[in-house]
C-alpha positions in Angstrom: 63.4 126.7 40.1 62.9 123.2 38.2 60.1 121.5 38.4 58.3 118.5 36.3 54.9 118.9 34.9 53.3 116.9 32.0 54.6 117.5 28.5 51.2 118.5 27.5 50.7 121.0 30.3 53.4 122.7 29.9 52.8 123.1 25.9 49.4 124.2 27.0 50.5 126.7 28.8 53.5 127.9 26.6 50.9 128.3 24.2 48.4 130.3 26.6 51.5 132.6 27.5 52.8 132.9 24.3 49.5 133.8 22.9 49.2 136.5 25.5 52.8 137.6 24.8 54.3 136.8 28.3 56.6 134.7 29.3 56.1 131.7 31.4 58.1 132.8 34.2 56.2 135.6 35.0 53.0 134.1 34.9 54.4 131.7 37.5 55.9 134.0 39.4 52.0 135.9 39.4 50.7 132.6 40.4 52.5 132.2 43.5 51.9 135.3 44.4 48.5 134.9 44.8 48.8 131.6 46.2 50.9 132.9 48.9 48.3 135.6 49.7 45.7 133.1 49.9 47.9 130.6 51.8 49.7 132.7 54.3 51.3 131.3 56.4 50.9 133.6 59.3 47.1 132.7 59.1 47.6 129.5 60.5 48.0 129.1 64.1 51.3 126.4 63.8 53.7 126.2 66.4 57.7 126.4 64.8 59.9 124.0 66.7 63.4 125.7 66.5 65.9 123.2 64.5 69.1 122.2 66.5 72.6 121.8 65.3 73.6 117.8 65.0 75.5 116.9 68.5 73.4 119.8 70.5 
C-alpha cells in the first residue's frame, strides 16, 4: 500500500514508532484494524447493487 501523508507526519510518526521500537507498518496495520472493528461494514444497513459485465 502507498499512500501520501505530510512530510512532517510521517517523521512524527517514524519517530513515535521508532522510539517504541516498532515498525511503521505494524502500527498501521493495528490501526486499521481497529478502525475496521469500529467501522464495520456489516453494521450499516446498505444495499450492494451487483456490478454487470460491460455489454450485459
Amino acid at each position: 500500500m502507498h499512500i501520501s501523508i505530510a512530510d512532517d507526519l510521517k517523521k512524527r510518526f517514524y519517530v513515535a514508532c521508532a522510539l517504541r521500537g516498532l515498525k511503521m507498518s505494524q502500527v498501521v496495520a493495528e490501526l486499521i484494524e481497529q478502525w475496521l472493528k469500529a467501522n464495520d461494514p456489516h453494521s450499516f444497513d446498505i444495499e450492494f447493487i451487483p456490478l454487470t459485465k460491460k455489454g450485459s
